[in-house]
C-alpha positions, 0 to 999 in steps of 0.5 A, spaced: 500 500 500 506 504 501 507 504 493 501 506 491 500 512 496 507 513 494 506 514 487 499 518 488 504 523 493 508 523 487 502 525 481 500 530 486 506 533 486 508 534 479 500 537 478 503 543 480 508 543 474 508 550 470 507 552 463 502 547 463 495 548 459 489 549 464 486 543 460 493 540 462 492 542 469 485 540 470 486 532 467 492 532 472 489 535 478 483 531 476 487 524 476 491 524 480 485 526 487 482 521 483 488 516 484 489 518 491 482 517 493 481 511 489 487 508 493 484 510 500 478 506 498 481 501 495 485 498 500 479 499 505 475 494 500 481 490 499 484 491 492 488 498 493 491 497 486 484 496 483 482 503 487 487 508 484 486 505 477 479 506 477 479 513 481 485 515 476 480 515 470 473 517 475 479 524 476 481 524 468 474 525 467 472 529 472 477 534 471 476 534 463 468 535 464 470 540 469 475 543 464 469 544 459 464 547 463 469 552 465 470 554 459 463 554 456 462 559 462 465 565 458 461 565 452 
């Protein structure tokens, strides 16, 4: 479990690299709460690595809809 939480440590560190686009961003931002929050989960239920992938696209697709509606905002 230690990997896992280690690894979604890591990808939330890099969400803050710069010269990133905001779409860019906000897929990164989105996948990696995602991976961390499907980590916790998943080792709850028993199947850590389980977890962080589905939660990792559960983020990526959060962050990429939010992404979308806050750019159809300014129209």
């Amino acid at each position: 479990m230690k990997k896992y939480l280690f690894l979604a440590a890591l990808a939330v560190s890099v969400a803050g690299c710069s010269g990133m686009s905001t779409t860019e961003q906000r897929a990164l931002s989105g996948t990696a709460i995602g991976a961390g929050t499907g980590a916790v989960v998943g080792a709850i239920a028993g199947n850590t690595g389980l977890g962080l992938v589905v939660g990792a696209g559960a983020g990526l697709a959060g962050g990429l809809i939010y992404d979308s509606v806050k750019k159809n905002e300014g129209r």
